[in-house]
N, C-alpha and C positions, 0 to 999 in steps of 0.2 A: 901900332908897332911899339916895341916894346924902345923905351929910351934910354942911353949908356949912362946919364946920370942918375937914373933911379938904379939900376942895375948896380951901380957902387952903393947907392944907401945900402940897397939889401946886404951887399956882402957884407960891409963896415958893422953893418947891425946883428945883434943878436937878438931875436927875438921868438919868445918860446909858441907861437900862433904864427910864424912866419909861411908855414905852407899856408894857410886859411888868406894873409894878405897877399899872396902870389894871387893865389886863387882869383882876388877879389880884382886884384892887376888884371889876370885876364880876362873873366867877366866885361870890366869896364870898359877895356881896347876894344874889346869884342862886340861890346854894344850897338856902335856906331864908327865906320872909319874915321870920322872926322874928331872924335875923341882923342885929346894927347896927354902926355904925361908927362911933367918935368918935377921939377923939386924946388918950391915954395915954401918960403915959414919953417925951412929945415925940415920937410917933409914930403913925400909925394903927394901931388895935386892933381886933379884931372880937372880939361877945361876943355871948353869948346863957345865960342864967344862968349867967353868967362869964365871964374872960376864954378867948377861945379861942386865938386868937393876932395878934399884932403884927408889923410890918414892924420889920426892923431892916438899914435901909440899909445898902448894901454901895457900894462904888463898880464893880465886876465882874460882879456876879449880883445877883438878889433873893433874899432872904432873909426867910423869914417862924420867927419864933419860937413854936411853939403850949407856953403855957405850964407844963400839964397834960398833954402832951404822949403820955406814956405812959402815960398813964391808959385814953387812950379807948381806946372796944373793938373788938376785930376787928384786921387784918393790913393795916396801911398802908404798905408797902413804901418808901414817900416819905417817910416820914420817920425820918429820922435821928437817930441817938445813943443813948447806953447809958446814960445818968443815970438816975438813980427819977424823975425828973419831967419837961423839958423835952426835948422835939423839937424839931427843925430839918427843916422842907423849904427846899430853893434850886431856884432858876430859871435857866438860862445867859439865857434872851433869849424874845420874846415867844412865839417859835417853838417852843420849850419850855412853856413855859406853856398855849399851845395844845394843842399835845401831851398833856399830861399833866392836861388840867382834871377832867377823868372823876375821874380818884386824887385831886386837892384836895377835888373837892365830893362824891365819897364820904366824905373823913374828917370832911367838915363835916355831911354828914347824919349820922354817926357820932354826933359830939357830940352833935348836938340828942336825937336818940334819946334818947338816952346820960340825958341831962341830964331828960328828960322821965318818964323812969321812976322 
């Protein structure tokens, strides 16, 4: 469900990729019920016994930060980086995000998994 405090981020914000981050809003809602959304770190977070990951605004791409990143289990080719903790997936544009919602909301059903066991 979607939550009334990100729903003001969006409006407050301009941002030129903003259908692509809706997008990626409902994707994530959509993944799992037990997935939520509030506003952390001055940005929207989704969590579900923890943080899973955050938007971190880009002016060119979307950019989501999963903060545990490499933790979770299984082969998610979307995300990026070599650190012990944090991933990065990015988005060029909605039409990407389309594209590629299957791989989001696998590593979102990942997590839950993950976290439930």
């Amino acid at each position: 469900m979607h939550s009334p405090e990100v729903d003001v981020w969006f409006e407050k914000r301009s941002h030129p990729l903003e259908e692509a981050m809706q997008a990626v809003r409902d994707f994530a809602l959509d993944a799992d019920p037990r997935i939520v959304e509030s506003i952390k770190w001055s940005t929207p977070t989704y969590s579900y016994k923890g943080n899973i990951f955050s938007f971190n605004p880009a002016k060119n791409f979307v950019s989501l930060l999963f903060h545990t990143g490499a933790k979770i289990p299984g082969e998610h080719s979307g995300l990026e980086g070599d650190g012990e903790t944090a991933r990065v997936m990015r988005f060029a544009n909605l039409a990407e995000v389309q594209a590629r919602s299957a791989e989001l909301t696998a590593v979102l059903k990942a997590w839950c998994q993950w976290k439930d066991q």
